[in-house]
VOBA-1610 file (N, C-alpha, C; in pm, whole numbers, padded with zeros to 5 digits, always signed):
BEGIN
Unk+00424-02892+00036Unk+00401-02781+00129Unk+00292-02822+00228Unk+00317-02854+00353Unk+00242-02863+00460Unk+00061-02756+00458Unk-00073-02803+00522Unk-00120-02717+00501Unk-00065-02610+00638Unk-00176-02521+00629Unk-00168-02366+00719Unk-00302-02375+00830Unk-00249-02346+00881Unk-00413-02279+00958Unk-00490-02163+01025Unk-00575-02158+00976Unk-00651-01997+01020Unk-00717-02009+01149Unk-00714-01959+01197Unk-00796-01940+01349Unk-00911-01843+01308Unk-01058-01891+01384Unk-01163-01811+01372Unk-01076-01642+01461Unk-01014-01605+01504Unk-00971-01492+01551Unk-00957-01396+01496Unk-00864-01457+01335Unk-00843-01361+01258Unk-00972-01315+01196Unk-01065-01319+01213Unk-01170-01232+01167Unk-01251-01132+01266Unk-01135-01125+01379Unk-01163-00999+01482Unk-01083-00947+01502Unk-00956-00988+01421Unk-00786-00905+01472Unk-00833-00792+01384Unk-00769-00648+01549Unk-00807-00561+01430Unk-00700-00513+01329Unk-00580-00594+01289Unk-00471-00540+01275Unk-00548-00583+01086Unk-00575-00735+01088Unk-00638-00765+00961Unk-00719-00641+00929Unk-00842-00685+01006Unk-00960-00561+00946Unk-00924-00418+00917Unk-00791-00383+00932Unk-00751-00253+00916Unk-00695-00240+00767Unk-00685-00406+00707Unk-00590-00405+00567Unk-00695-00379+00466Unk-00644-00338+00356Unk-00763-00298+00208Unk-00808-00450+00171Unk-00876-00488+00055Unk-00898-00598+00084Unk-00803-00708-00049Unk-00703-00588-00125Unk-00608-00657-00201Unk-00510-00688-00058Unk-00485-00629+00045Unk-00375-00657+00125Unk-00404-00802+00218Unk-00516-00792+00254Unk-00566-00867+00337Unk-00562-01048+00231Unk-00615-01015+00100Unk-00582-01123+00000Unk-00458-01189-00006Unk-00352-01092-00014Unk-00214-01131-00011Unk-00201-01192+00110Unk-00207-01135+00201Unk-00173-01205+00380Unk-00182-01347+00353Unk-00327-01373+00321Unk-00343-01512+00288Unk-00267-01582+00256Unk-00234-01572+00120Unk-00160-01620+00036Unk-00035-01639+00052Unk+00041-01554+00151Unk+00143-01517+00200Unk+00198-01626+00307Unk+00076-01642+00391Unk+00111-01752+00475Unk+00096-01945+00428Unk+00040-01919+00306Unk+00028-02074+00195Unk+00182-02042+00202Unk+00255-01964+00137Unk+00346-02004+00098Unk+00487-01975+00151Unk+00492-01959+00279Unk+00596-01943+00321Unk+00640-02044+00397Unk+00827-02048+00460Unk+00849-02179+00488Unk+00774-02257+00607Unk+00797-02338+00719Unk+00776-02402+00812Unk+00800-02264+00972Unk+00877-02174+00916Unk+00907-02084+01031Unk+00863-01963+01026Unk+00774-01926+00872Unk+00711-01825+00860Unk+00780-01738+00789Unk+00881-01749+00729Unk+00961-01704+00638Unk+00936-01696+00483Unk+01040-01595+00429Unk+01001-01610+00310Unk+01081-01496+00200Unk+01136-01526+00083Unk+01187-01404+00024Unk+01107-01311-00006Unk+01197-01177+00068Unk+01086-01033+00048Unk+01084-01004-00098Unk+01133-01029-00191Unk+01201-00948-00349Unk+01015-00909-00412Unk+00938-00857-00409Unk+00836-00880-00496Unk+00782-00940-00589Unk+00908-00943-00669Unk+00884-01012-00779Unk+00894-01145-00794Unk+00962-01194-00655Unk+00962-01341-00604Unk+00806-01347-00553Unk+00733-01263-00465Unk+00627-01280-00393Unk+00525-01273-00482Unk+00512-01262-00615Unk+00412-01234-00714Unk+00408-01337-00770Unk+00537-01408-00773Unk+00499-01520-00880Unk+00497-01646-00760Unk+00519-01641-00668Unk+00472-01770-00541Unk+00332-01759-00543Unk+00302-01613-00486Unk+00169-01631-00433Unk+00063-01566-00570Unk+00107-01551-00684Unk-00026-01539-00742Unk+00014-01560-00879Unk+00058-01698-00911Unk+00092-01788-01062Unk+00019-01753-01135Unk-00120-01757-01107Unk-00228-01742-01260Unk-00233-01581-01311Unk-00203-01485-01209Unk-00238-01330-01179Unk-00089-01238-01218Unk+00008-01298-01290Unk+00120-01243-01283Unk+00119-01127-01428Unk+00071-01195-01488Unk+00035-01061-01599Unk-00109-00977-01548Unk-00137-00972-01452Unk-00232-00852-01409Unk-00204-00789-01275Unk-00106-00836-01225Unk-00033-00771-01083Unk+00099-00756-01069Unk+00144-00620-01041Unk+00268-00568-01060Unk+00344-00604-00997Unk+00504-00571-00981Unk+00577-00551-00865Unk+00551-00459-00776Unk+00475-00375-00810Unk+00483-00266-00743Unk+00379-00263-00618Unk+00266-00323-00731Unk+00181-00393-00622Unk+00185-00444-00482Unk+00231-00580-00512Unk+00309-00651-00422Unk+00370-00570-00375Unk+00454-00480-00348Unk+00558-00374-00258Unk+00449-00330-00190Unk+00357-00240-00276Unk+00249-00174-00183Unk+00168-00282-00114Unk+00126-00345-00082Unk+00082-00476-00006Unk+00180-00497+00141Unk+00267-00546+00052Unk+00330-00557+00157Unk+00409-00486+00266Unk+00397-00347+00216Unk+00414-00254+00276Unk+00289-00207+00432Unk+00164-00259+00342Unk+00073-00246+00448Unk+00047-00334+00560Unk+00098-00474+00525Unk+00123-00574+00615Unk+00199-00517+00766Unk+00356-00475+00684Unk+00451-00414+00766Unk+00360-00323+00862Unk+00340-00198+00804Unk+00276-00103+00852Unk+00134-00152+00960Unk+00057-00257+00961Unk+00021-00316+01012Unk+00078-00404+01162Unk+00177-00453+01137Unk+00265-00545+01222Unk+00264-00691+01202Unk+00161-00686+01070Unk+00131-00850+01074Unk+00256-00940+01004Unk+00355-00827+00915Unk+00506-00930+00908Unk+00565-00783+00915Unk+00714-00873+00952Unk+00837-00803+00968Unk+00907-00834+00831Unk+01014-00704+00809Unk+01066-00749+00675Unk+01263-00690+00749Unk+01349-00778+00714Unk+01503-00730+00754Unk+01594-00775+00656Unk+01681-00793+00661Unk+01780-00773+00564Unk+01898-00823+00585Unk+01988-00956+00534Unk+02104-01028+00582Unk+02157-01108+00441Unk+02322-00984+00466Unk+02379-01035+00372Unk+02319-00943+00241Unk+02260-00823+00241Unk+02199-00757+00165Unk+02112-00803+00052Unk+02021-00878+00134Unk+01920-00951+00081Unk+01787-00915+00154Unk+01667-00923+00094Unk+01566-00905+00222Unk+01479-01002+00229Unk+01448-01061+00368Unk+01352-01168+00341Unk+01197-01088+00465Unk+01099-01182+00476Unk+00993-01166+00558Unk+00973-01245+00683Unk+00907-01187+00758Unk+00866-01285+00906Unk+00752-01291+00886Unk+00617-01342+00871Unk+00541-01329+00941Unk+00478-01377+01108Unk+00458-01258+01179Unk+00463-01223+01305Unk+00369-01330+01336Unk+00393-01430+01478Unk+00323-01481+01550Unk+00295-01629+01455Unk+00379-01637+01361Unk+00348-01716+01280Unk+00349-01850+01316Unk+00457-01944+01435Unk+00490-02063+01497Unk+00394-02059+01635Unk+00302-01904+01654Unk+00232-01964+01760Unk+00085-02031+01707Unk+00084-02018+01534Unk-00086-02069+01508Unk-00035-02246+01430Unk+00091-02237+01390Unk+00122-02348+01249Unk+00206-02414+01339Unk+00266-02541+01312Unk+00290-02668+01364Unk+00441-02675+01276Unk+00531-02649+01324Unk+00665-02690+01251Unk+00698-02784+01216Unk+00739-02806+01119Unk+00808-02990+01085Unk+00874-02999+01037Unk+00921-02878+00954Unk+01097-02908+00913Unk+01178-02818+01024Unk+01288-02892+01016Unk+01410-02863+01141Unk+01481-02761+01095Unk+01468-02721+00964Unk+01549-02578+00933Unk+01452-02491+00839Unk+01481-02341+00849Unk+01414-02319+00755Unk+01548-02296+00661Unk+01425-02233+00478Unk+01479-02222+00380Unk+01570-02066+00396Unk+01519-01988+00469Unk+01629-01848+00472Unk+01644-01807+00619Unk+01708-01728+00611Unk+01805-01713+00750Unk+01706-01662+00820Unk+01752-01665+00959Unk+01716-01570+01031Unk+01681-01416+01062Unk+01633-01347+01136Unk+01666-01206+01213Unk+01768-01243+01325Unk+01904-01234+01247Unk+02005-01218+01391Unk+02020-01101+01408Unk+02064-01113+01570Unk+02112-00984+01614Unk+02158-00848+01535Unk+02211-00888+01417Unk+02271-00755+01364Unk+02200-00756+01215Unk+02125-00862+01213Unk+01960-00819+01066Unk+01949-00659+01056Unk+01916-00625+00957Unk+01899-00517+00960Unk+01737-00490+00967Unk+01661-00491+01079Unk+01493-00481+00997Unk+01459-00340+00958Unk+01356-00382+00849Unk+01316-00262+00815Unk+01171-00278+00799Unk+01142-00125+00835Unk+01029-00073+00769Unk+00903-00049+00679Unk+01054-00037+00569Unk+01031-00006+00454Unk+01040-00071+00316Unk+00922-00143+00266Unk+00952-00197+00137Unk+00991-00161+00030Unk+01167-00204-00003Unk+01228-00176-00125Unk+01173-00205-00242Unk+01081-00146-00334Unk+00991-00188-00426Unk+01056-00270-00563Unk+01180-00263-00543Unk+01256-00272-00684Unk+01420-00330-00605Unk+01381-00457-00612Unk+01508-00535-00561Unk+01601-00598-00665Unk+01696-00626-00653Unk+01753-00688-00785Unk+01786-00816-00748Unk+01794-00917-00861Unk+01724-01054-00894Unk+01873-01095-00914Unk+01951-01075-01002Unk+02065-01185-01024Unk+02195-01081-00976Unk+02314-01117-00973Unk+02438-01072-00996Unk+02427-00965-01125Unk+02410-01005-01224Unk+02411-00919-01350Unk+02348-00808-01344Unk+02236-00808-01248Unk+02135-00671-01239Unk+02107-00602-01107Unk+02294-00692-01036Unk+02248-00605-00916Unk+02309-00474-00914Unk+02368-00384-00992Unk+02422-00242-01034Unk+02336-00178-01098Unk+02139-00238-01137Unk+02074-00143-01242Unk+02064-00047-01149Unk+02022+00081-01241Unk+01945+00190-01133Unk+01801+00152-01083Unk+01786+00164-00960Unk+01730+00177-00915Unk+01560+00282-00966Unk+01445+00225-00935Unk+01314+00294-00993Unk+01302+00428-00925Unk+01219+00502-00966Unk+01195+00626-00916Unk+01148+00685-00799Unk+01102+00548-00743Unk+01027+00570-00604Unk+01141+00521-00540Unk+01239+00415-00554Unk+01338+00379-00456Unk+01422+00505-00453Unk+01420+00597-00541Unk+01534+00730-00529Unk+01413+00812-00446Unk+01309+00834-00392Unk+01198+00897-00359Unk+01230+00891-00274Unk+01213+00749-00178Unk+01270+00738-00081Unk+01384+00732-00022Unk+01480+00738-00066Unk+01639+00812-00056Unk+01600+00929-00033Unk+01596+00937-00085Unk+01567+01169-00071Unk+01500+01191+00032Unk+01409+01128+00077Unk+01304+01148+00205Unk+01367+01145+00332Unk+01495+01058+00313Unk+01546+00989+00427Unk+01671+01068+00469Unk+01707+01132+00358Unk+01845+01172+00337Unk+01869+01294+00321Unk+01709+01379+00301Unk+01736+01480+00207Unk+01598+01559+00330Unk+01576+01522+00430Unk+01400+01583+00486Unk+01435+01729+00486Unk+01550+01820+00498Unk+01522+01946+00487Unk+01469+02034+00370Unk+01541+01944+00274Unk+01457+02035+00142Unk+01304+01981+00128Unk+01233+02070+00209Unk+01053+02017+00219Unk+01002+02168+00124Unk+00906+02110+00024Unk+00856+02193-00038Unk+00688+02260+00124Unk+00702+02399+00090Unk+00545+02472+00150Unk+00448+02326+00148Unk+00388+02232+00012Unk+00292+02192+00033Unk+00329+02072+00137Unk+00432+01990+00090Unk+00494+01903+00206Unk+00481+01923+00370Unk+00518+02018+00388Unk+00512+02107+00516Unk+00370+02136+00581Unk+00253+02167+00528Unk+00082+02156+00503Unk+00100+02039+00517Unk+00120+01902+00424Unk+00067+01794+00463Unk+00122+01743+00576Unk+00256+01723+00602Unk+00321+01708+00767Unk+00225+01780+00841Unk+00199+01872+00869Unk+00125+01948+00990Unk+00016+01904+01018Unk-00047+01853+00881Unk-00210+01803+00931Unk-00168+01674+00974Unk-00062+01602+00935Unk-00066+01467+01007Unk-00059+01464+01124Unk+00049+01573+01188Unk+00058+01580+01299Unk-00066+01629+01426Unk-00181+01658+01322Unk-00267+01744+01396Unk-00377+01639+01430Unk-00407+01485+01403Unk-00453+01392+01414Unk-00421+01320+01526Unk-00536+01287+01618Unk-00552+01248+01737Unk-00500+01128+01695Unk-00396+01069+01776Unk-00345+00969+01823Unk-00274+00885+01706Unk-00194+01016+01569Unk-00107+00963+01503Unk+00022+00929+01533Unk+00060+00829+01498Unk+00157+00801+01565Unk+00339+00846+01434Unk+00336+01044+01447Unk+00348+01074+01367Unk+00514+01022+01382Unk+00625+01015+01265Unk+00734+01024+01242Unk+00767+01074+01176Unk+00871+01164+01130Unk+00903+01273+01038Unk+00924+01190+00905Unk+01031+01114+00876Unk+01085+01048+00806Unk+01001+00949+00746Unk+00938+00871+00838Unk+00853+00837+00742Unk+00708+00850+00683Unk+00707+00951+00703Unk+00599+01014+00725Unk+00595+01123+00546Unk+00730+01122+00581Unk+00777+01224+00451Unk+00746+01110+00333Unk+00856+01041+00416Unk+00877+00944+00271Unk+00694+00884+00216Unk+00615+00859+00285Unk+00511+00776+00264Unk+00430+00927+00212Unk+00446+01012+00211Unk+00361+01144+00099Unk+00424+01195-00004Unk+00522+01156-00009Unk+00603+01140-00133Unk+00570+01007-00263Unk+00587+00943-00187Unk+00519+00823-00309Unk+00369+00839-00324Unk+00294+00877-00235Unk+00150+00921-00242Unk+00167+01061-00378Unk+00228+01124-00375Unk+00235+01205-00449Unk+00287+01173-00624Unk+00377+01033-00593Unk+00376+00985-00730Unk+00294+00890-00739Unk+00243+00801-00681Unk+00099+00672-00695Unk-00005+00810-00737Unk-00024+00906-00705Unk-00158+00939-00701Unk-00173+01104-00759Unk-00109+01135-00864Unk-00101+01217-00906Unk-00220+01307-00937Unk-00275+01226-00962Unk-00446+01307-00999Unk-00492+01367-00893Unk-00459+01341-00822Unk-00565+01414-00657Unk-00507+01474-00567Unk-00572+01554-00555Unk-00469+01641-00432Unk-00425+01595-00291Unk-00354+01551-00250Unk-00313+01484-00130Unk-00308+01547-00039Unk-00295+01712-00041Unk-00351+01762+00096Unk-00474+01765+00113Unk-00550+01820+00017Unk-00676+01827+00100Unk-00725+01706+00129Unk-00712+01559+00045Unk-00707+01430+00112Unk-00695+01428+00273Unk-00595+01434+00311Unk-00511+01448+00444Unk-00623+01515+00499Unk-00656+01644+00489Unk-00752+01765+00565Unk-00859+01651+00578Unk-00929+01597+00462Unk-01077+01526+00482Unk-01043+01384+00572Unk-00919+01343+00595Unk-00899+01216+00666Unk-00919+01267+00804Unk-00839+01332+00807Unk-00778+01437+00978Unk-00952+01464+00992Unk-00983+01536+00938Unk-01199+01565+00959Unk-01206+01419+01029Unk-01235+01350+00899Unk-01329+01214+00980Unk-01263+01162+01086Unk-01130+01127+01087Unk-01107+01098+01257Unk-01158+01176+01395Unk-01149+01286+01358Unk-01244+01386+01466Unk-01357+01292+01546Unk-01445+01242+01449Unk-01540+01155+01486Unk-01529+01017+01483Unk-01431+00962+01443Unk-01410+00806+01454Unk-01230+00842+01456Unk-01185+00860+01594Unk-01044+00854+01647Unk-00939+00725+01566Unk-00819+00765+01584Unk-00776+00641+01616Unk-00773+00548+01729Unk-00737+00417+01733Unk-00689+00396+01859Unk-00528+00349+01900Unk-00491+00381+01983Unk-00299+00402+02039Unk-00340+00259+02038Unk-00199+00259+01973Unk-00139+00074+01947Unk-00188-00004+01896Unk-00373+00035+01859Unk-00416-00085+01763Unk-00458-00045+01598Unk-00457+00072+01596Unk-00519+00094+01473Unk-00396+00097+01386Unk-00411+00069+01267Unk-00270+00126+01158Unk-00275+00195+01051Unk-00270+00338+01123Unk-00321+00443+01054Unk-00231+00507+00931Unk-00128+00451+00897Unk-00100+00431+00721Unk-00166+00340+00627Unk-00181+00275+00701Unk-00241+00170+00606Unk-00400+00205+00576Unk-00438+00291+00644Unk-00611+00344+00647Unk-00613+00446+00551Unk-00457+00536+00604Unk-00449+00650+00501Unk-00408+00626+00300Unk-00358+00486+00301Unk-00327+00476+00200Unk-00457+00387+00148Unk-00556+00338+00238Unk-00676+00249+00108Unk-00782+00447+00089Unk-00730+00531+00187Unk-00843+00615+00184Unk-00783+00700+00018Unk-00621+00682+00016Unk-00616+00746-00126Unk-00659+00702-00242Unk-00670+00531-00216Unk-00682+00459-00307Unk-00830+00509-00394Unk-00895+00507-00211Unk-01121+00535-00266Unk-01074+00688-00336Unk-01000+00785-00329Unk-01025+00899-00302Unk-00973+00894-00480Unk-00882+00818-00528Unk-00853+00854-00681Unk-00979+00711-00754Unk-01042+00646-00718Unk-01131+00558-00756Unk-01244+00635-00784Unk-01261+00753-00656Unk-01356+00840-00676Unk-01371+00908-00793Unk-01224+00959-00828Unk-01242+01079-00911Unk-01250+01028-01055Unk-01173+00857-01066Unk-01194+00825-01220Unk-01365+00797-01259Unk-01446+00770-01167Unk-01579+00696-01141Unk-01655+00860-01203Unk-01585+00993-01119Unk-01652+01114-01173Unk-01608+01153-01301Unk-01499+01110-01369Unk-01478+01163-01465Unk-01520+01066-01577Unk-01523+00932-01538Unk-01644+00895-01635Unk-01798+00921-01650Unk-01808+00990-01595Unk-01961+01041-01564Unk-01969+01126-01601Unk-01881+01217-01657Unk-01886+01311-01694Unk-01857+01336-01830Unk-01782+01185-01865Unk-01760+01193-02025Unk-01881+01155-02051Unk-01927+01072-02039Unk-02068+01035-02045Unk-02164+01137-02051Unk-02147+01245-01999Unk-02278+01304-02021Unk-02242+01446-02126Unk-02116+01479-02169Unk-02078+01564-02214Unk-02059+01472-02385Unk-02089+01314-02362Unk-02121+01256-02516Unk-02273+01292-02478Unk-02364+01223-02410Unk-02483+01273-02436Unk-02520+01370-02450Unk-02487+01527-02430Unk-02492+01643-02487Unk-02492+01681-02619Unk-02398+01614-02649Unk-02348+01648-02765Unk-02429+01577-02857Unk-02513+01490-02835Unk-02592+01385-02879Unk-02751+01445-02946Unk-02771+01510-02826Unk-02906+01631-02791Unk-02891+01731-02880Unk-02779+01741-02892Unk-02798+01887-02991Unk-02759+01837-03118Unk-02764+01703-03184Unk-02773+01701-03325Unk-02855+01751-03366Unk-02854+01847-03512Unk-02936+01961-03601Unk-03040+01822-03592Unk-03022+01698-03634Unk-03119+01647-03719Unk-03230+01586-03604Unk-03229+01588-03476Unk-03267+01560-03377Unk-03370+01684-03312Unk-03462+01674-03391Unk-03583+01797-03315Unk-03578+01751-03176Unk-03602+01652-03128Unk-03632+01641-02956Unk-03492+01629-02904Unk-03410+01644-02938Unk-03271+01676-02914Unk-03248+01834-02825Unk-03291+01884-02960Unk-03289+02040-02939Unk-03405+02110-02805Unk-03562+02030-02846Unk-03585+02079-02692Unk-03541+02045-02585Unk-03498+01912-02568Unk-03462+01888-02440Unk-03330+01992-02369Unk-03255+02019-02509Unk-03135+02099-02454Unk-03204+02215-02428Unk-03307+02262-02481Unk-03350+02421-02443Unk-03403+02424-02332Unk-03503+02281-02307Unk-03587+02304-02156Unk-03457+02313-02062Unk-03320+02234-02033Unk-03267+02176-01955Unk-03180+02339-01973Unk-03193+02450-02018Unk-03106+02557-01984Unk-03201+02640-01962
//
C-alpha cells in the first residue's frame, strides 16, 4: 500500500474540525486504506476490520456506520451504490495523493450509481446472508422515508425546532429519519429538549451556509448530552452509597453528619 499524504490544511478545513473526534480518527484511517483512486468498500464491517485490526472486539458495526455517516454528512466522502453493492469516494482525494495504479479495485460512480446519503448500517456480506432481515434501524429508516406522514406530536416538536435554526439546512426526510435513530441510539435523554438547548446555543454561535455540518454537530452534541447524564448518574450513585454509609447505627459521626447536613 503506497503511503498517503496530509496537507498542513487539513487542520483548518472546517469540514474536519466539525467531525467528533472518533470521526475525525476514522477519516484518517480511512484514507491509509483505501485504493489509489480513493475508493473503498462501504460494508462496515469491511471498514472495521481494514481500518481498525487491533480494535475489532471494541468497535462495532454500528459504529463505523455512525462515523461514517458523519463523514458523508460532512462532504468529506461520498458513498453510492453499483450493482447493489455500496462502496466510498473520498472527496478531493486524487487532488492531495499521487496515483500509481492504472485501475482501481471497485468501480466507479457512473452515471446511473446510485449515491447516497445515507449509511446502510447493516449490509450483507455473502450470498447466503443476503435475504437476512435487516436490523432495526435499517427498518427505521424505511419508515422515515416511506412512511413521513405517520409523525408522532413529539416528532413534529422536534421537526419544528429544527426548522427554527438559523441557517439549517432543513430536509424533511432526512431530517426525520436522523431523529429517529437519535431516538433509538439515545434513549435515555430527551431529544427534544436536546434540540431546544442546540437551537438556544446557535442563537449565539450561528451556523454558517455551506460550511458548517450541522448534523454532524447535532449528533456529537447528543453524544456530550447522554455522556452527561451517565457522568450524573454516577454521581449520584455515589453519593446515595455514601449516605447510606453515614447513617450506619454503629457510626456515631455518621449520624451527626447526617443530622447537621438536614
Amino acid at each position: 500500500m503506497p503511503n498517503r499524504i496530509l496537507k498542513e490544511s487539513i487542520t483548518t478545513s472546517c469540514e474536519v474540525d466539525n467531525l467528533s473526534a472518533d470521526e475525525e480518527r476514522f477519516f484518517y484511517r480511512l484514507i491509509v486504506v483505501c485504493d489509489d483512486f480513493g475508493r473503498m468498500d462501504a460494508r462496515p464491517r469491511i471498514l472495521r476490520a481494514k481500518c481498525f485490526p487491533l480494535k475489532v472486539d471494541e468497535i462495532s458495526d454500528s459504529d463505523v456506520a455512525n462515523w461514517l455517516q458523519g463523514l458523508v454528512d460532512s462532504g468529506l466522502v461520498i458513498t453510492y451504490i453499483v450493482d447493489g453493492k455500496p462502496y466510498l469516494q473520498v472527496a478531493t482525494f486524487e487532488k492531495h495523493n499521487t496515483r500509481r495504479a492504472q485501475h482501481s479495485k471497485y468501480p466507479d460512480m457512473q452515471a446511473d450509481a446510485n449515491i447516497c446519503k445515507q449509511v446502510h448500517a447493516n449490509v450483507s456480506e455473502t450470498r447466503d446472508t443476503r435475504h437476512e432481515t435487516r436490523d432495526t434501524r435499517s427498518e427505521r429508516r424505511e419508515e422515515a422515508a416511506a412512511a413521513p406522514e405517520n409523525l408522532s406530536p413529539h416528532e413534529k416538536d422536534c421537526l419544528n425546532t429544527l426548522r427554527a435554526v438559523e441557517n439549517y439546512p432543513f430536509d424533511f426526510a432526512k431530517d426525520l429519519d436522523m431523529l429517529r435513530i437519535f431516538m433509538l441510539d439515545y434513549p435515555e435523554i430527551d431529544i427534544l429538549t436536546e434540540l431546544k438547548k442546540w437551537r438556544d446555543y446557535k442563537r449565539d454561535k450561528p451556523l454558517i451556509k455551506n460550511k458548517s455540518s450541522p448534523r454532524a454537530q447535532l449528533r456529537n452534541w447528543m453524544i456530550h448530552a447522554r455522556k452527561f447524564m451517565q457522568e450524573r448518574g454516577d454521581r449520584s450513585n455515589g453519593e446515595t452509597r455514601r449516605g447510606h454509609a453515614q447513617s450506619d447505627p454503629g457510626d456515631p459521626a455518621g449520624k451527626f453528619r447526617e443530622f447537621v447536613r438536614s
